[in-house]
C-alpha positions, 0 to 999 in steps of 0.5 A, spaced: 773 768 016 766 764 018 759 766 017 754 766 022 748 763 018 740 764 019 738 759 025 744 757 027 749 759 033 752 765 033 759 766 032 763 772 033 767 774 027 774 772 026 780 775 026 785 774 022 792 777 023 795 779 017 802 780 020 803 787 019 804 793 024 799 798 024 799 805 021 803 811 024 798 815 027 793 809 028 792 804 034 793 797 034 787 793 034 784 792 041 788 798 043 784 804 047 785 810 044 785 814 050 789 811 053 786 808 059 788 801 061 781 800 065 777 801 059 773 807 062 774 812 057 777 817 062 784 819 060 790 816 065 792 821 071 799 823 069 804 819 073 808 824 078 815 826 077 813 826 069 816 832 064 809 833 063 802 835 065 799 841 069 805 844 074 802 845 081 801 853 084 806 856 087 805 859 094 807 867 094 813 868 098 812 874 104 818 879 104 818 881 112 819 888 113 822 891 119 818 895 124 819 902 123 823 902 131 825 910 130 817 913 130 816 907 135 822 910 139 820 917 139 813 915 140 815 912 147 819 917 149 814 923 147 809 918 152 814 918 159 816 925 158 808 927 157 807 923 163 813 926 167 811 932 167 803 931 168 805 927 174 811 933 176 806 938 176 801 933 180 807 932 185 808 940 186 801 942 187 800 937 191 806 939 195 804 947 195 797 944 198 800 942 204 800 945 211 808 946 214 806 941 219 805 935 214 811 938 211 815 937 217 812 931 218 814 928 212 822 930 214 825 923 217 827 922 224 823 928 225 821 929 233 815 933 234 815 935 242 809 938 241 805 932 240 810 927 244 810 932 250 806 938 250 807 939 257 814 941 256 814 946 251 808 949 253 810 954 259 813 960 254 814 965 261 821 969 261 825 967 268 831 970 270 838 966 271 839 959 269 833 954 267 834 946 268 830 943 261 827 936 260 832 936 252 838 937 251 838 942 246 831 944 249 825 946 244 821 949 248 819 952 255 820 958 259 826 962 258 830 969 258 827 975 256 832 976 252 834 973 245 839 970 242 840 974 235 838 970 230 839 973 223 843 968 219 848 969 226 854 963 225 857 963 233 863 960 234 862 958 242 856 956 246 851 960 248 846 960 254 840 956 252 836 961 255 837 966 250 836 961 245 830 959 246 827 965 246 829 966 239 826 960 237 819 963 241 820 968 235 820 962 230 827 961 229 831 954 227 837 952 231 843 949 229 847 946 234 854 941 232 859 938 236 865 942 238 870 937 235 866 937 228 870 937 223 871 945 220 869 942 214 862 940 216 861 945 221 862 950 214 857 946 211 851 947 216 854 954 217 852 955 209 845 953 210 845 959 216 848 965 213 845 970 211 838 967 212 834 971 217 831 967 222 836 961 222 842 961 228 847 955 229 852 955 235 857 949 238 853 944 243 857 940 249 854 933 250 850 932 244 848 924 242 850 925 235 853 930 232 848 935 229 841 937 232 837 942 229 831 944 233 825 949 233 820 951 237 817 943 239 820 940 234 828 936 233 832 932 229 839 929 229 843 927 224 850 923 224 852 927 218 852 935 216 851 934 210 844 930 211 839 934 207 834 933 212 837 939 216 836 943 210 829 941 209 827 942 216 830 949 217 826 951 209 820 948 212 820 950 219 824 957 220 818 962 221 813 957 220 814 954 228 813 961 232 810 962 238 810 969 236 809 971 229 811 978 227 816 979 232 823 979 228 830 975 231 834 982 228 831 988 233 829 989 239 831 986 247 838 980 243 844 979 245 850 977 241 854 974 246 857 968 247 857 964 254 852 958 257 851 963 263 844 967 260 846 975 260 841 979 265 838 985 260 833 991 262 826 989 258 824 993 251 819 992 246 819 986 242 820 981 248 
């Protein structure tokens, strides 16, 4: 080792090595005791993949639940019946308001004579004898002062249009039927007849379909009997389509028989 002495250069001191390993627990000489090899004094960032070191956070795992479909399903359902109701309810009232002429006008295929041709319908005087008419069955017009009996009546043969549409004055419905209809469907418009005042039903020659029900001005014709328009017709028209309410179909100047030929009777009250 050498000294520096007062006055000359500098030197630094020499180290000698004596050959001997350092101490358990001390560093070497030269060595950084923390570690770092940049001479920073920072600890060394632990390298990834290493046994040790601070381990990194680990993300909470969600556990998806189901929706509680049940409620959710019931809910719905209280929901439309709710609303099924209200709307029915609204319907109905709205149905209860209308007057039986938007009622029929409703009806498909209905024919209101008293709007397309009034003047055909509008002459309501009695005539003896037969009487030519513009529709085939008639709706309207003059007619015998004797009327068919309409109380709920089936007529298994034709009868005169005369008497017919004097009842039809008096605000019945008319159901008229081809002759060589099936008995099975003449039996179903006989169920809409029977029994019900104001509602009369005979066969018809050369009718264009094969079932035409009439009131007073008004007409449809349907291909099958089983069409439930000729029950809403004779719901909403028997009564309703009178030229002469009051005047009941089961008393007073009628005949029950059959023939096109119209019968000549004496005059009563009820006319």
């Amino acid at each position: 080792m050498s000294i520096s002495t007062p006055g000359g250069p500098q030197r630094r001191p020499t180290v000698v090595s004596t050959g001997k390993k350092p101490a358990a627990g001390r560093p070497a000489a030269g060595a950084n005791p923390t570690g770092d090899k940049t001479g920073s004094g920072k600890p060394a960032t632990p390298r990834s993949g290493g046994g040790k070191g601070p381990r990194k956070p680990i993300t909470p795992v969600k556990v998806s639940q189901g929706r509680p479909w049940g409620p959710i399903a019931l809910f719905v359902a209280v929901g439309v019946l709710a609303t099924s109701i209200i709307g029915f309810g609204a319907w109905a009232t709205f149905k209860g308001s209308q007057s039986w002429q938007d009622k029929a006008a409703e009806i498909d295929g209905i024919v209101n004579f008293r709007e397309s041709d009034p003047e055909s319908i509008s002459n309501q005087e009695h005539r003896a004898g037969k009487i030519e008419y513009p529709h085939s069955p008639p709706v309207g017009g003059p007619h015998n002062n004797t009327w068919q009996r309409c109380l709920g009546d089936v007529y298994a043969a034709p009868i005169a249009n005369e008497h017919a549409l004097h009842s039809l004055e008096h605000g019945a419905v008319w159901i008229t039927y081809r002759p060589d209809l099936p008995e099975a469907d003449v039996e179903k418009l006989a169920d809409i007849v029977r029994g019900n005042d104001f509602m009369l039903m005979s066969p018809y020659e050369g009718l264009d379909k094969p079932v035409s029900i009439q009131a007073w001005g008004y007409q449809l014709k349907v291909d099958d009997a089983g069409d439930s328009r000729l029950k809403e017709f004779a719901t909403v028209l028997a009564q309703n389509a009178s030229m002469e309410p009051g005047v009941p179909c089961s008393s007073g100047n009628y005949t029950t028989g059959t023939g096109t030929e119209p019968r000549e009777m004496q005059p009563s009250m009820g006319g």
